[in-house]
Phi, psi and omega in degrees: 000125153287173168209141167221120194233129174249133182228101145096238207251020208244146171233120165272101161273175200209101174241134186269161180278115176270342168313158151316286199280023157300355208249344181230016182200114175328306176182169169273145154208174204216105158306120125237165205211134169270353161198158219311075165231172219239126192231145184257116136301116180222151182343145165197353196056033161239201173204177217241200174190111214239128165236170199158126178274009183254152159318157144193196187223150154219118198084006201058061161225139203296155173212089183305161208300175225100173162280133166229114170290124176246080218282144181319157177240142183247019189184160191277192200202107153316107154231155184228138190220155178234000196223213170278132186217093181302124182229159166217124194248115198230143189322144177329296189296019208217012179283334185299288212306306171296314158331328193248343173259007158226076127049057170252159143258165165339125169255164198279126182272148208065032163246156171233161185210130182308121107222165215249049198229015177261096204300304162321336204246130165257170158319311199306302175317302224268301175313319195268012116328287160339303147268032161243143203321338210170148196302316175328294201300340183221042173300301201307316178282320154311313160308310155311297190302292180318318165271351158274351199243024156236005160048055189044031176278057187262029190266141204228121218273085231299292189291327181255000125347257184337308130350284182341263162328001172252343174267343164274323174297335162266029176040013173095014195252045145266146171316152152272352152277328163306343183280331186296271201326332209287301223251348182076345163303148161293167183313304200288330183244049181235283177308324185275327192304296207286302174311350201258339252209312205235340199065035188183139202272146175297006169258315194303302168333298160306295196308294182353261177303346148289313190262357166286322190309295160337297179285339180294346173260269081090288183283025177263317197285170155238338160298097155287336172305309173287001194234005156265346168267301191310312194279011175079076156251166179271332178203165171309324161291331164288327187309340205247352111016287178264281176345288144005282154331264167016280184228007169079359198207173186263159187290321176297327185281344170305326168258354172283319216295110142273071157285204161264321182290350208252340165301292190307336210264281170333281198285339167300294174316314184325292206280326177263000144301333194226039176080347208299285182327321220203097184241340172275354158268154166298314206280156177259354162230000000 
């Protein structure tokens, strides 16, 4: 299934992975832009793997054409483009994996980092992405690229899948000393696991998905109070607190935005709450 979302001057595709490695990735996607516009990453609890023969930016900061791992976000990430911008947007648990198979340590969350060992995907790829019509047309080289930058890493870390998924099915509104009892670990080697593992820590993880959870109520609603007791807050003011932290803004200026990226934002939460991504498994990750 595609999704194709036009925002302003920009067309966003959406292609999900039909490969064996749908098991470690959400989905493809393909940016375009006829002048400088702006597409949002935001916490969601996957990451990205950003490719491009074009300058773009992030945060307005320059960025030359390449491969980039972007790693969870703990706030949202601004990119600006003028051409075409390729991603593979890949599953929580499946961050060890790219890691260890380009020779990474923990990266700095919210940062991207160039790499430049991927020997298999050359410019000759990259050009022949570029000129193609549609995401469609260049899947086949996004597969290519996707199995190079997990390099026959597919063994897929069970328990900590199995972890993942018990905190997006509780939308992030549990504790972390309830996740140690859950899982029988200590906190502390709970916290060094997930950090060493997902590259964020299990509360960070939590809050991600709480508060996506939030906005996914919040745009139905109109009571923020009642749809802040719901997503497990303690009261509205924490809710709009950590929202805050988030998005620089309050949940009412969030609901004033009608852009298109902030619709697209919405329905993007939706679809990984009701399953959308991954529909031939029970798990939703």
């Amino acid at each position: 299934m595609i999704d194709i979302i036009y925002l302003y001057s920009m067309c966003i595709t959406e292609l999900k992975s039909k490969s064996e490695l749908s098991q470690f990735t959400e989905s493809y996607w393909m940016l375009t832009a006829n002048t400088w516009g702006e597409y949002t990453l935001i916490p969601d609890g996957t990451f990205n793997v950003i490719i491009t023969t074009n300058l773009f930016k992030i945060q307005n900061k320059q960025y030359r054409a390449g491969v980039y791992l972007c790693p969870q976000l703990s706030c949202p990430m601004t990119i600006k483009t003028t051409g075409k911008l390729f991603g593979v947007r890949l599953k929580a648990f499946s961050y060890q994996n790219v890691l260890n198979t380009n020779g990474l340590k923990e990266i700095v969350t919210n940062g991207v980092i160039e790499l430049t060992n991927l020997k298999c995907f050359s410019i000759e790829n990259l050009s022949t992405m570029q000129e193609a019509d549609s995401l469609g047309d260049c899947l086949g080289e996004l597969e290519l690229f996707n199995y190079q930058i997990l390099r026959k890493e597919y063994t897929i870390n069970t328990d900590l899948r199995d972890k993942v998924n018990f905190i997006l099915d509780k939308k992030g509104a549990i504790s972390v000393q309830d996740l140690s009892t859950e899982f029988g670990i200590s906190r502390q080697a709970l916290h060094k696991s997930f950090k060493m593992k997902l590259g964020i820590s299990p509360k960070a993880l939590c809050d991600t998905w709480r508060l996506n959870n939030y906005l996914n109520l919040i745009a139905g609603k109109d009571n923020l109070t009642t749809c802040a007791i719901d997503a497990g807050f303690y009261d509205q003011a924490h809710s709009i607190n950590t929202f805050k932290q988030f998005w620089q803004k309050n949940p009412s200026g969030y609901l004033s935005d009608k852009s298109p990226i902030i619709t697209h934002i919405n329905d993007t939460i939706y679809k990984r709450f009701t399953n959308y991504y991954d529909p031939e498994v029970n798990s939703v990750f």
